[in-house]
DSSP file (Angstrom, degrees, kcal/mol; ACC not computed):
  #  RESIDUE AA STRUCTURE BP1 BP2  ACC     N-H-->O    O-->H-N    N-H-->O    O-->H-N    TCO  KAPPA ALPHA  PHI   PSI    X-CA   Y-CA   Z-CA
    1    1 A X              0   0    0      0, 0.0     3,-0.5     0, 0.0     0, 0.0   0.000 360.0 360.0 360.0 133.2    0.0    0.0    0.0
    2    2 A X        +     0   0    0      1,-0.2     3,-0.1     3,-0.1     0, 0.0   0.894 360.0  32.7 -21.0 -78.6    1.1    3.5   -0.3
    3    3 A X  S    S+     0   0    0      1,-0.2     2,-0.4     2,-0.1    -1,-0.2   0.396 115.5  55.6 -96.9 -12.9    0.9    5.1    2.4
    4    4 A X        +     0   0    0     -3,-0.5    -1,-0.2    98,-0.0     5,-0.1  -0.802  46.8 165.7-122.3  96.9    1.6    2.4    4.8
    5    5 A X        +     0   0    0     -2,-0.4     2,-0.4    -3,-0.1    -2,-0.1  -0.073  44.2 103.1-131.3   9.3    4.7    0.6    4.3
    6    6 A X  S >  S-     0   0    0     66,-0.1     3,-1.2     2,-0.0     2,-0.1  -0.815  70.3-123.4-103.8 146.7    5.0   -1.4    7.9
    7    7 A X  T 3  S+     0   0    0     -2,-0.4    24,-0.1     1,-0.2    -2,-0.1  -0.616  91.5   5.8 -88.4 163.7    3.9   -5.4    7.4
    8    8 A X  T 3  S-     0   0    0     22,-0.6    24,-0.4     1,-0.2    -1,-0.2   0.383  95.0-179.2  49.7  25.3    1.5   -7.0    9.2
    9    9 A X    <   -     0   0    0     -3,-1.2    23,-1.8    22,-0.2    -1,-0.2  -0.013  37.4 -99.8 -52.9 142.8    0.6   -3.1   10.8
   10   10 A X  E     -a   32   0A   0     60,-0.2    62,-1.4    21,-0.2    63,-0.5  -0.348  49.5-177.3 -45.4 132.6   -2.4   -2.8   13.6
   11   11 A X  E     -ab  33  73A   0     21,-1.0    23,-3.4    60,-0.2     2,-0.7  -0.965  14.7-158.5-150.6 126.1   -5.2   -1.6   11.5
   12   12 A X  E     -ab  34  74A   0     61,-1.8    63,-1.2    -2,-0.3     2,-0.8  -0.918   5.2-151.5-116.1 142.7   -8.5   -0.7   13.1
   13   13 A X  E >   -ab  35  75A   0     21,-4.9    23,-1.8    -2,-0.7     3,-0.8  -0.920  19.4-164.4-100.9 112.6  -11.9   -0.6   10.8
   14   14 A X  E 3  S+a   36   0A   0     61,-1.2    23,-0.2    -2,-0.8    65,-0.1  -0.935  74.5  12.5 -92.2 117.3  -14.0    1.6   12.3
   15   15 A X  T 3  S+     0   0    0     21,-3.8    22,-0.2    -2,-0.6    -1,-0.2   0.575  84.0 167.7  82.0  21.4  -17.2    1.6   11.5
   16   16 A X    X   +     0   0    0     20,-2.7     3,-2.6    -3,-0.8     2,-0.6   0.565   6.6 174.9 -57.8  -5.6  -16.6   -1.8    9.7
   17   17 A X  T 3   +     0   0    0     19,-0.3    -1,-0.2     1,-0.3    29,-0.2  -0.198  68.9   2.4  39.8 -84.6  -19.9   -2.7    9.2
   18   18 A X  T 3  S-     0   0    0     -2,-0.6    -1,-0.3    27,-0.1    31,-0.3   0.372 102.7-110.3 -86.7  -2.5  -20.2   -6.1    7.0
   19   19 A X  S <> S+     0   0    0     -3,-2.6     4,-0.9    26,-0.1    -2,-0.1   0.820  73.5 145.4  75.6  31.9  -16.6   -6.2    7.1
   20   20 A X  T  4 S+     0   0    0     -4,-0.3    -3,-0.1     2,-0.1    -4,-0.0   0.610  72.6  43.9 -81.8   4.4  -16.3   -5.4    3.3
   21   21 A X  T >> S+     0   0    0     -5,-0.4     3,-2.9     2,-0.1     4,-2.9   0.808 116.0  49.1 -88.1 -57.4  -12.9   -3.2    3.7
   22   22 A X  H 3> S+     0   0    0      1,-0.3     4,-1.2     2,-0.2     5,-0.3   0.937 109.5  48.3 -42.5 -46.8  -11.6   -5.5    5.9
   23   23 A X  H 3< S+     0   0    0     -4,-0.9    -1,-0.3     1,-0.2    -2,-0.1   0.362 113.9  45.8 -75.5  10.5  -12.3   -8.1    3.7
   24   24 A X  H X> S+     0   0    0     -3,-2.9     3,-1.3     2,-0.1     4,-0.6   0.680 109.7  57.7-119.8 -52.2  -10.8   -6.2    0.7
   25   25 A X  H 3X S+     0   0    0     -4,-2.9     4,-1.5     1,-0.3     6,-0.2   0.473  95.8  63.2 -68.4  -5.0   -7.6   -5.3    2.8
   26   26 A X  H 3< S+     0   0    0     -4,-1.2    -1,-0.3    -5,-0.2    -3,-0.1   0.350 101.6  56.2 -83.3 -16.9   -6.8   -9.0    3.6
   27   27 A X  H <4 S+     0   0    0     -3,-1.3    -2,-0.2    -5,-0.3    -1,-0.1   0.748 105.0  45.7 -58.6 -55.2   -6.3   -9.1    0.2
   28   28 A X  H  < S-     0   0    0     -4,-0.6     2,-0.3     1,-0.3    -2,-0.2   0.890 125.7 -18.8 -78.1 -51.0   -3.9   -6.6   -0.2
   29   29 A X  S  < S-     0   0    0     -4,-1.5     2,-2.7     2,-0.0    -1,-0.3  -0.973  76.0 -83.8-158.3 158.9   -1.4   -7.4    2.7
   30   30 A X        +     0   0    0     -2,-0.3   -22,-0.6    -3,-0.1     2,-0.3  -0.577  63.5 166.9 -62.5  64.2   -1.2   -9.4    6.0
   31   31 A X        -     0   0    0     -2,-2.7     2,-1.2    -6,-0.2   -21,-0.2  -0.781  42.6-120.3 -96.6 133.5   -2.8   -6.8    8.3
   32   32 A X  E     -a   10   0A   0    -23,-1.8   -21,-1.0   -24,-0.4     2,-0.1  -0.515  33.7-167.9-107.1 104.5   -4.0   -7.2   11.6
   33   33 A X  E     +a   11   0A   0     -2,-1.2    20,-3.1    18,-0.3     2,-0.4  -0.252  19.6 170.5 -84.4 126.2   -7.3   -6.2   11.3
   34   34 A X  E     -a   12   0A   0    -23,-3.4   -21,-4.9    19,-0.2     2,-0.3  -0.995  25.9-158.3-123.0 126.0  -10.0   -5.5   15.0
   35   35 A X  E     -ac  13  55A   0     19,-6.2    21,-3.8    -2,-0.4     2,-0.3  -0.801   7.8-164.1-107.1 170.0  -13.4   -3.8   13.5
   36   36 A X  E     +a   14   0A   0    -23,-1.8   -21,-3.8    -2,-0.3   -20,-2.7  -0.978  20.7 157.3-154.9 130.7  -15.4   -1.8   16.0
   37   37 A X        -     0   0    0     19,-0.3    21,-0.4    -2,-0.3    22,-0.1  -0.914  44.8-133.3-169.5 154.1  -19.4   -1.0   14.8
   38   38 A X  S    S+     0   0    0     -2,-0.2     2,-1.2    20,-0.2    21,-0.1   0.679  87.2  86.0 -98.9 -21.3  -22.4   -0.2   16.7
   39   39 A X     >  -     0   0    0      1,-0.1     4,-1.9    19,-0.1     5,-0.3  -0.544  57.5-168.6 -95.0 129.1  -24.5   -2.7   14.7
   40   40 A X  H  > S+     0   0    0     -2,-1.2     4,-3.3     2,-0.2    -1,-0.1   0.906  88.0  50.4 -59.4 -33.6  -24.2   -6.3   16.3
   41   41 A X  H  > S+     0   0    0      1,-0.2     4,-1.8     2,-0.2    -1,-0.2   0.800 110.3  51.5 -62.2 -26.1  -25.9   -7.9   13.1
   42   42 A X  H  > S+     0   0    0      1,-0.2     4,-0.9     2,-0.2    -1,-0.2   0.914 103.3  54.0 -80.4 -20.9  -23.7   -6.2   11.0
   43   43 A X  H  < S+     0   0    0     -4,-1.9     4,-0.5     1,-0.2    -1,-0.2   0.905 102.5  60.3 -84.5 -29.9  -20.9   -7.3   12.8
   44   44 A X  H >X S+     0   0    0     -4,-3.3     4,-2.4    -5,-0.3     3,-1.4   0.961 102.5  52.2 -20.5 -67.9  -22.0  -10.8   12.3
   45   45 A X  H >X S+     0   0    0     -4,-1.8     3,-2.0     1,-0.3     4,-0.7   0.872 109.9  48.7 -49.7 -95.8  -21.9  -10.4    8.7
   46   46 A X  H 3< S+     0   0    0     -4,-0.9    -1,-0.3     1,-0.4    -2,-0.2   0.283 109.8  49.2   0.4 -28.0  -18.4   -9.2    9.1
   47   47 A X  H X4 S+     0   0    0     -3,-1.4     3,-5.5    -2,-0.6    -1,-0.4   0.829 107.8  56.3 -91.5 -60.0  -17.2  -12.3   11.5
   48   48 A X  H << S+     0   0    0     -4,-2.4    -2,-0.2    -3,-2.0    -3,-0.1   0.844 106.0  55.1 -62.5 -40.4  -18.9  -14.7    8.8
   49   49 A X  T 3< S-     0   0    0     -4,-0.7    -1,-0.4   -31,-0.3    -3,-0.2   0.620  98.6-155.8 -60.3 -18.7  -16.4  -12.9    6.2
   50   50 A X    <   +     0   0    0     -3,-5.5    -1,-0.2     1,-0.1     3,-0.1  -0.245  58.8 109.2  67.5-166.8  -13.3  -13.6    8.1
   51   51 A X        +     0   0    0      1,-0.1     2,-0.7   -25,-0.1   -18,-0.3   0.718  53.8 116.7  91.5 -18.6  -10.4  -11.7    7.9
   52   52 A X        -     0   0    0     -5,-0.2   -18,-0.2     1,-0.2    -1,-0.1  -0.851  51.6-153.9-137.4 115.6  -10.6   -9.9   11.7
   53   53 A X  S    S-     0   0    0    -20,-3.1     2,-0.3    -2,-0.7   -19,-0.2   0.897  87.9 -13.9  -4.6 -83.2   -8.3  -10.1   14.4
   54   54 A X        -     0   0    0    -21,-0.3   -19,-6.2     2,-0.0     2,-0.4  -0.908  62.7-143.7-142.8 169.5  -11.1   -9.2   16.8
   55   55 A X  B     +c   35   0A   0     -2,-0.3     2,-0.3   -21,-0.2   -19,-0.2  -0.986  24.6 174.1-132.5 109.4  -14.7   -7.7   16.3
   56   56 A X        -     0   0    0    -21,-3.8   -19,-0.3    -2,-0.4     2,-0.3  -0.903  30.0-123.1-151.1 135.7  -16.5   -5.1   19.0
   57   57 A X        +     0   0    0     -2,-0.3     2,-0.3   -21,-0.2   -19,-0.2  -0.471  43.6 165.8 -69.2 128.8  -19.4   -3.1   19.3
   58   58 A X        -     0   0    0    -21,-0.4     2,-2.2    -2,-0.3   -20,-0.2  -0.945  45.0-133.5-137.4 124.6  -18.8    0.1   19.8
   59   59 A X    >   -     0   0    0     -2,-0.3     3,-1.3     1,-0.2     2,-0.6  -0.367  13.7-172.0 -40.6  74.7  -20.1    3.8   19.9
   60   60 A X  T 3  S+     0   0    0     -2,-2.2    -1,-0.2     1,-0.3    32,-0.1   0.133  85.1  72.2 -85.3  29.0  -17.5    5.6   18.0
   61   61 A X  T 3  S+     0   0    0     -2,-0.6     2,-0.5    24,-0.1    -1,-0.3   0.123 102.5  51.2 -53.0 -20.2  -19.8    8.7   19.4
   62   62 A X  S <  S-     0   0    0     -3,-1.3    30,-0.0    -4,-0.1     0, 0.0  -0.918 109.1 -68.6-134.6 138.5  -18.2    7.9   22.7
   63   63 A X        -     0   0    0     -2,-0.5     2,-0.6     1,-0.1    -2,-0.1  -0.090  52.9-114.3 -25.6 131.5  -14.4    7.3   24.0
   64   64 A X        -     0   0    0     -4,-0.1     2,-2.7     2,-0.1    -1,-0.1  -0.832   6.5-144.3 -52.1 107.1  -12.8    4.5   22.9
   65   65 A X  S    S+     0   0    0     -2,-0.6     2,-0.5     2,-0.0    -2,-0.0  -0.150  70.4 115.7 -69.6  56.2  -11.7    1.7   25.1
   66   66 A X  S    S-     0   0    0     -2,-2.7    -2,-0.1    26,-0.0     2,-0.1  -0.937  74.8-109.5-140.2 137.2   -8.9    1.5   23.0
   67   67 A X    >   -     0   0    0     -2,-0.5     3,-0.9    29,-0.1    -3,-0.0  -0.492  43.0 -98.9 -93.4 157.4   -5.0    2.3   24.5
   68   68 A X  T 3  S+     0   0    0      1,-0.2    28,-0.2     2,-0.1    30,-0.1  -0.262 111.0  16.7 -65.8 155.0   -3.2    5.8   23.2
   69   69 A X  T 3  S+     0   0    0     28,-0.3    -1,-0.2    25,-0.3    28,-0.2   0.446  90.6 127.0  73.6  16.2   -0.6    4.8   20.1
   70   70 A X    <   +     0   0    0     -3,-0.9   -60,-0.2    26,-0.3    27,-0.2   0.944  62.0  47.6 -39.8 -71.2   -2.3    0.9   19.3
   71   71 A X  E     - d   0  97A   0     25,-2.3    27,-3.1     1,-0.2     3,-0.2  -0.611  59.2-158.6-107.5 158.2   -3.0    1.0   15.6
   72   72 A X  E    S+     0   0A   0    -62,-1.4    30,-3.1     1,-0.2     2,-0.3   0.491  91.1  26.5 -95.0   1.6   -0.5    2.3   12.8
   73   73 A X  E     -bd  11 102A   0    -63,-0.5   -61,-1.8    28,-0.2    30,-0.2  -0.625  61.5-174.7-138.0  99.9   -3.7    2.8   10.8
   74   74 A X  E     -bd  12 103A   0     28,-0.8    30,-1.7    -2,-0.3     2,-0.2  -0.595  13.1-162.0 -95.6-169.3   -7.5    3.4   11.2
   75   75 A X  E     +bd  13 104A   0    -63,-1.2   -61,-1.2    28,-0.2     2,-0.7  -0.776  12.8 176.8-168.6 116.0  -10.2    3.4    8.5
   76   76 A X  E     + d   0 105A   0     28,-2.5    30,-1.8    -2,-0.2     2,-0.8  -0.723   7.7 171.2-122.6  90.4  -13.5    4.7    8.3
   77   77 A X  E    S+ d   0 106A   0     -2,-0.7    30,-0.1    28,-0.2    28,-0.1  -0.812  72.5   4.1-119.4 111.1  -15.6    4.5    5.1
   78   78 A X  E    S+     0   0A   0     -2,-0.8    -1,-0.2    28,-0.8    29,-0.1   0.705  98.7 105.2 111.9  39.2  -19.0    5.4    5.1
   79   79 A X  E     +     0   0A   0     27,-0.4     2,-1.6    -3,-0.3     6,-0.8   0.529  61.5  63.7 -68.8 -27.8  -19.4    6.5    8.7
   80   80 A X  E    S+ d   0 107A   0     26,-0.9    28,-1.1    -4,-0.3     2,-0.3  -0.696  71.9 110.1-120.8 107.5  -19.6    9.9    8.9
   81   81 A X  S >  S-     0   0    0     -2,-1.6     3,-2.8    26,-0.2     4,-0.2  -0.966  80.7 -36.8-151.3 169.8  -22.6   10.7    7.1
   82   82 A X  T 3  S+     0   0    0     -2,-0.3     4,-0.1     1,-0.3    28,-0.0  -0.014 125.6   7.5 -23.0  97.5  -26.2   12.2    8.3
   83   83 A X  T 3  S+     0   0    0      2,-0.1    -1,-0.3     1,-0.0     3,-0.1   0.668 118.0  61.8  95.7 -20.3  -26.8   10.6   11.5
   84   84 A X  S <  S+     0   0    0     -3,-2.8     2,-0.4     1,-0.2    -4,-0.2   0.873  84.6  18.2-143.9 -24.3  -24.2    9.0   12.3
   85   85 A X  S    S-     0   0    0     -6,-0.8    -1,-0.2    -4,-0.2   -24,-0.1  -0.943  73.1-139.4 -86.5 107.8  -20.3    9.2   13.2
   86   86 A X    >   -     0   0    0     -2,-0.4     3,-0.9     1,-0.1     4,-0.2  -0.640  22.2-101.0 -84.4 174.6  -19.8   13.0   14.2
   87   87 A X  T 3  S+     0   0    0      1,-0.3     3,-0.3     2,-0.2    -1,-0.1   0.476 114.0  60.4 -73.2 -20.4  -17.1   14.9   13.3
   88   88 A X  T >  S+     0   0    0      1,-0.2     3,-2.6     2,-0.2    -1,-0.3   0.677  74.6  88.7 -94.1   8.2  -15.5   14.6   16.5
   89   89 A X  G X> S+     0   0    0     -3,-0.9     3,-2.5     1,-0.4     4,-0.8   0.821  76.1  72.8 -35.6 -51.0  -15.1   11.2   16.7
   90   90 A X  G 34 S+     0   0    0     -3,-0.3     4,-0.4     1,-0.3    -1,-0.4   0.507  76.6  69.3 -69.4  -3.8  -11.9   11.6   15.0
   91   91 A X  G <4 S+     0   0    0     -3,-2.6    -1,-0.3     2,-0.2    -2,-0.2   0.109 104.7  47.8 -68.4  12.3  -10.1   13.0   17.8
   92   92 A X  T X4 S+     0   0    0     -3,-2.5     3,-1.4   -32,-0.1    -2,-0.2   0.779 103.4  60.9 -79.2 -67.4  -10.5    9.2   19.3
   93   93 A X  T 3< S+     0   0    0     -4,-0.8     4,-0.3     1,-0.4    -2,-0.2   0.507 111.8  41.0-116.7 -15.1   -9.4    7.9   16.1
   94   94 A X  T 3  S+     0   0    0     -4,-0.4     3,-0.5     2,-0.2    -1,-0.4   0.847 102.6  60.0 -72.7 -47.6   -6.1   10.0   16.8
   95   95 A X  S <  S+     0   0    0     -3,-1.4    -2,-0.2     1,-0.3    -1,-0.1   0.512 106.7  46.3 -83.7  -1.1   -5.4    9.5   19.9
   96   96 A X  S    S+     0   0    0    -28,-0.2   -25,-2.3    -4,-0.2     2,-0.7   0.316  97.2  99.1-119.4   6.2   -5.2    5.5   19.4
   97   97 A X  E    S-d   71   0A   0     -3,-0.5   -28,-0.3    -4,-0.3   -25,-0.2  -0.668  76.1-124.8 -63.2 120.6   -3.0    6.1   16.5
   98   98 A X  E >   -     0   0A   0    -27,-3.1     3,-2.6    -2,-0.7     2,-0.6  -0.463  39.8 -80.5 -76.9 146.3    0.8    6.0   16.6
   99   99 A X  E 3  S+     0   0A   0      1,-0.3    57,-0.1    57,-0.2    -1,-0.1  -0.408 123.1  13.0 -27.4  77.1    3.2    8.9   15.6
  100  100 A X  E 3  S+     0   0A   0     -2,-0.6    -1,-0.3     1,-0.3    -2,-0.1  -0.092 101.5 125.1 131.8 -11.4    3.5    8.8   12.0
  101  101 A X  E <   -     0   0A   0     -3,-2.6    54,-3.2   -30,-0.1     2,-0.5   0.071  49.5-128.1 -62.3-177.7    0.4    6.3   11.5
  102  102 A X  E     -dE  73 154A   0    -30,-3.1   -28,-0.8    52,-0.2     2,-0.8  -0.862  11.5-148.6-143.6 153.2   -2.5    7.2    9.3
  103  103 A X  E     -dE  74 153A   0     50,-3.1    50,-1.4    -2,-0.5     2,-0.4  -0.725  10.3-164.2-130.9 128.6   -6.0    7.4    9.1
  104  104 A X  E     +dE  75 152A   0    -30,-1.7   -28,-2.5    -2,-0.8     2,-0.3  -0.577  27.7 134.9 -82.6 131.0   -8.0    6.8    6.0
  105  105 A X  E     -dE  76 151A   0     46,-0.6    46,-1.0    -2,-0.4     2,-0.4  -0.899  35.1-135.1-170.1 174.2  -11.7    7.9    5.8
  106  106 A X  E     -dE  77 150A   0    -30,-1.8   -26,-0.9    -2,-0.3   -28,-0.8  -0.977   8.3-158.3-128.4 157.6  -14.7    9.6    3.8
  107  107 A X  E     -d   80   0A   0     42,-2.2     5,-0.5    -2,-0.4   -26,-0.2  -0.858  29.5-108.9-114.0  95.1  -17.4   12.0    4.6
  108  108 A X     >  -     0   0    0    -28,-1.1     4,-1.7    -2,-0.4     3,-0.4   0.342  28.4-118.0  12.4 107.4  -20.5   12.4    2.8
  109  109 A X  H >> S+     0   0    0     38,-2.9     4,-1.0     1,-0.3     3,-0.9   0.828 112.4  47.0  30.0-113.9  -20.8   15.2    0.8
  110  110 A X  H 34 S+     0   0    0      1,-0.2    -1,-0.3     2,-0.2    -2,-0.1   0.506 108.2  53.1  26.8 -99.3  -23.4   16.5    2.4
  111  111 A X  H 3> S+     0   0    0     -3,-0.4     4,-2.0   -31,-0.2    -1,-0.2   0.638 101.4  63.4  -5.4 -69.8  -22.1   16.0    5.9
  112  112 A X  H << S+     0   0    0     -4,-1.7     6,-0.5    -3,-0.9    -2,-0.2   0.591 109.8  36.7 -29.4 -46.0  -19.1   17.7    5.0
  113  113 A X  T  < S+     0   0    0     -4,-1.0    -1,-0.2    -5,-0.3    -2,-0.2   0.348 121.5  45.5-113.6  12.9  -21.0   21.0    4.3
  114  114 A X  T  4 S+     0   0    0     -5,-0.2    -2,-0.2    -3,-0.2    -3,-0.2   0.614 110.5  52.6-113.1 -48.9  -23.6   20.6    7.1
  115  115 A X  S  < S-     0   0    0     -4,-2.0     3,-0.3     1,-0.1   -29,-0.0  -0.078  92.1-110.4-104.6-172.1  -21.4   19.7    9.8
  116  116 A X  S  > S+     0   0    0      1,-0.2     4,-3.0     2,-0.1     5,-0.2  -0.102  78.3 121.9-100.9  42.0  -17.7   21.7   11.3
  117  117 A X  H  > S+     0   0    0      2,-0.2     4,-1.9    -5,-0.2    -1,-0.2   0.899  73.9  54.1 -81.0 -28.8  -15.4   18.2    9.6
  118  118 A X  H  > S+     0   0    0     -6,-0.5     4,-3.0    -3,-0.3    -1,-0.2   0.929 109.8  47.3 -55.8 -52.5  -13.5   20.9    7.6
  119  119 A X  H  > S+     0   0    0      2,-0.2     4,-1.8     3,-0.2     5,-0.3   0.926 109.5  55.4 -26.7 -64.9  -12.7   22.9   11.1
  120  120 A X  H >X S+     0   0    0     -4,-3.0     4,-3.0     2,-0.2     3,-1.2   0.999 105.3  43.9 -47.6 -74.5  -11.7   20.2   12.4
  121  121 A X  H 3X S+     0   0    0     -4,-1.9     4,-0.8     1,-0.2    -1,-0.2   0.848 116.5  51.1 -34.5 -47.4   -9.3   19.2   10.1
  122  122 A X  H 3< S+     0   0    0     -4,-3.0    -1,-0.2     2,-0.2     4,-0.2   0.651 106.9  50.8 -37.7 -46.7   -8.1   22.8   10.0
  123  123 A X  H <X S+     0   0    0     -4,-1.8     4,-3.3    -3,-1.2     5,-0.3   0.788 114.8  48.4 -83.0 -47.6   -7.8   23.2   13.9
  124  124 A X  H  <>S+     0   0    0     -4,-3.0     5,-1.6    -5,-0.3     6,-0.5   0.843 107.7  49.7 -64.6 -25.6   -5.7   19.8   13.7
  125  125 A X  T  <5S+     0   0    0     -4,-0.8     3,-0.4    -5,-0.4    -1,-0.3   0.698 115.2  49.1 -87.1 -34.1   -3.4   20.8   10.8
  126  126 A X  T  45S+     0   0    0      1,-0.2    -2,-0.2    -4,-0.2    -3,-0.1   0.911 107.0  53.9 -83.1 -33.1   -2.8   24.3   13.1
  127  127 A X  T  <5S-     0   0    0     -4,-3.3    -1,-0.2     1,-0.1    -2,-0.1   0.466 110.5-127.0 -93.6  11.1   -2.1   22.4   16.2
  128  128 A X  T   5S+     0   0    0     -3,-0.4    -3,-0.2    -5,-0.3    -4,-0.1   0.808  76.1 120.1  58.5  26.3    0.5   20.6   14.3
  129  129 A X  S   <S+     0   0    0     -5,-1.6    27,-0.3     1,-0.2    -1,-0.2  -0.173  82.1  11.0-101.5   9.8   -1.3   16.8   15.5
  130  130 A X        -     0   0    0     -6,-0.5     2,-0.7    -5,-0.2    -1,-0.2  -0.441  69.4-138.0 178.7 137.0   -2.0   15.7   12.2
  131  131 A X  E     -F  154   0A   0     23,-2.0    23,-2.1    -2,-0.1     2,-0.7  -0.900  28.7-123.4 -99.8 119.9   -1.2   16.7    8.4
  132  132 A X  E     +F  153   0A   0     -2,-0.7    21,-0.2    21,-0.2     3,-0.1  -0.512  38.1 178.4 -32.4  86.2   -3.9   16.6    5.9
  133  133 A X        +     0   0    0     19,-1.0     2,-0.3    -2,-0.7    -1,-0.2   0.800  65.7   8.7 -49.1 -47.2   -2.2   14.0    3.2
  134  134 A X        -     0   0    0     18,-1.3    18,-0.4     2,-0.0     2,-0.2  -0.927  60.0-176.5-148.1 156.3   -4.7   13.6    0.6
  135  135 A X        +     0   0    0     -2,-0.3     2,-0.3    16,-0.1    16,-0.2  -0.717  26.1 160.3-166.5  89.8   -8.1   15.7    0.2
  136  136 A X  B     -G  150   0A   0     14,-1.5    14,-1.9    -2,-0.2     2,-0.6  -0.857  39.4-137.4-127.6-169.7  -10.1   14.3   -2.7
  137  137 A X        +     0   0    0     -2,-0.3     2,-0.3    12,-0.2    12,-0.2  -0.956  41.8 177.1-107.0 115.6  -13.8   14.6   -3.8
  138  138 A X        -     0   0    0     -2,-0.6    10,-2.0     1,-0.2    -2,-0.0  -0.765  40.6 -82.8-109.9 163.5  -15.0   10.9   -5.1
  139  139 A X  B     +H  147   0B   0     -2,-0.3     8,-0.2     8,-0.2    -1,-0.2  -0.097  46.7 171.1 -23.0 139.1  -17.6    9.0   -6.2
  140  140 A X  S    S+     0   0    0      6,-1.0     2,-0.6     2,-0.1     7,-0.2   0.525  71.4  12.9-125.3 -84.0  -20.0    7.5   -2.9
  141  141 A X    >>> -     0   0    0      1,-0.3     5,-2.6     5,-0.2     4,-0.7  -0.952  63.7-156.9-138.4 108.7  -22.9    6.0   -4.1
  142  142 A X  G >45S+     0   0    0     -2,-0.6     3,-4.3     1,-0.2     2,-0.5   0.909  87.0  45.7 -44.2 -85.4  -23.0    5.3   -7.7
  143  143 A X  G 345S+     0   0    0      1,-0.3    -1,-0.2     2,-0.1     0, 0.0   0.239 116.5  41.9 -40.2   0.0  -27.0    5.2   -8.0
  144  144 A X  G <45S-     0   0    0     -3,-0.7    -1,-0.3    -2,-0.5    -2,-0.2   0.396 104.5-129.0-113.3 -14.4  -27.7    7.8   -6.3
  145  145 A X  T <<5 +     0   0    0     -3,-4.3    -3,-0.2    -4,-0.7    -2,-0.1   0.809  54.2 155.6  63.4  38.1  -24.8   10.1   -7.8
  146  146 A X      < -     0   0    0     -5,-2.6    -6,-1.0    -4,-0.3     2,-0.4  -0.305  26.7-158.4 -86.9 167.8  -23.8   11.0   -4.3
  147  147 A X  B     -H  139   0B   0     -8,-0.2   -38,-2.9    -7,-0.2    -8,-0.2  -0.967   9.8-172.8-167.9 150.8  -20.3   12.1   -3.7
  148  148 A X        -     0   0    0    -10,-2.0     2,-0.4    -2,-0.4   -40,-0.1  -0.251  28.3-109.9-141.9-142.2  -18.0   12.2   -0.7
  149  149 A X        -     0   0    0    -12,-0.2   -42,-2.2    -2,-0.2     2,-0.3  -0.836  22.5-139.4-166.8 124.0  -14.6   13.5    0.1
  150  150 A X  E     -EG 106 136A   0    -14,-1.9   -14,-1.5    -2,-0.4     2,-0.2  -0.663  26.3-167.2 -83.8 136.5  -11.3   10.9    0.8
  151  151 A X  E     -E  105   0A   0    -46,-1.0   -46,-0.6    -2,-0.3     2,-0.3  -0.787   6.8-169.3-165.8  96.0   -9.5   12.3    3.6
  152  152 A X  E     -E  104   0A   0    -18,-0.4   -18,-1.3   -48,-0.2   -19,-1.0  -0.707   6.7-175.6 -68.0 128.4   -5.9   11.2    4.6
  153  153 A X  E     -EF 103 132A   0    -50,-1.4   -50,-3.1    -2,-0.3     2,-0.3  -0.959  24.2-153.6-142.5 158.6   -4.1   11.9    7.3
  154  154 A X  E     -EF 102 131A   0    -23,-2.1   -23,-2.0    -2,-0.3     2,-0.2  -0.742  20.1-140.4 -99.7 145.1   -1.0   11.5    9.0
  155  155 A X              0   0    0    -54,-3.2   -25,-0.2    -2,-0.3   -55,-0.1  -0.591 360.0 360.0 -86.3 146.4   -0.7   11.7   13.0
  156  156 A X              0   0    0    -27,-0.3   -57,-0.2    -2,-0.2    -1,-0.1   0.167 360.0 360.0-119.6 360.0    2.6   13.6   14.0
């Protein structure tokens, strides 16, 4: 992978849902994948797929039982949208991230321009705790012609 060059790196899917990233990133490289999602059926789904370390529901609205500097990676796609992940969530998703790790995710459209995730990002980039890598606008949801924003970053 680009951007993450260590083998068999801590990688958490947040917001893994059926466990189809995980199940795509097992593909790519020997990662050791824990998902964390608030639905238990979906995390079924997600078990049956294999592929995950460990599996737990969690509020990613609420602290993370999760120790400072753990994963060299998270990844959140297709949480923060209307309703559900807010924006500050990601100040957890930092704060179990190691120095130089990176965290993948997208935000709705939408979202993006309803909610303060640009701030955020902004306030994190001033406070020197995390450099905005990549900032694109992509494709979401084909059938619906919805559109989201990929947003890298690196922890310092």
């Amino acid at each position: 992978m680009k951007y993450l060059s260590i083998e068999e790196a801590i990688v958490l899917d947040a917001g893994c849902g059926t466990g189809l990233v995980g199940q795509l990133l097992t593909k790519v490289r020997k990662f050791r994948i824990d998902g964390i999602d608030y639905s238990q059926s979906m995390l079924a789904e997600a078990q049956a797929k294999g592929g995950y370390r460990a599996l737990h529901q969690v509020d990613l609205n609420h602290p993370l039982q999760i120790a400072v500097d753990t994963c060299d990676a998270v990844i959140c796609i297709g949480t923060f949208t209307l309703g559900h992940v807010q924006p500050e969530a990601l100040h957890e998703m930092l704060r179990i991230t190691k120095s130089g790790g990176r965290i993948c995710l997208t935000v709705r459209d939408e979202f993006w321009l309803k909610s303060n995730f640009g701030s955020i990002l902004n306030e994190l980039e001033q406070a020197s705790q995390a450099e905005l890598t990549e900032l694109q606008t992509i494709d979401y949801i084909l059938s619906e012609g919805s559109k989201c924003k990929l947003v890298l970053l690196t922890f310092l």
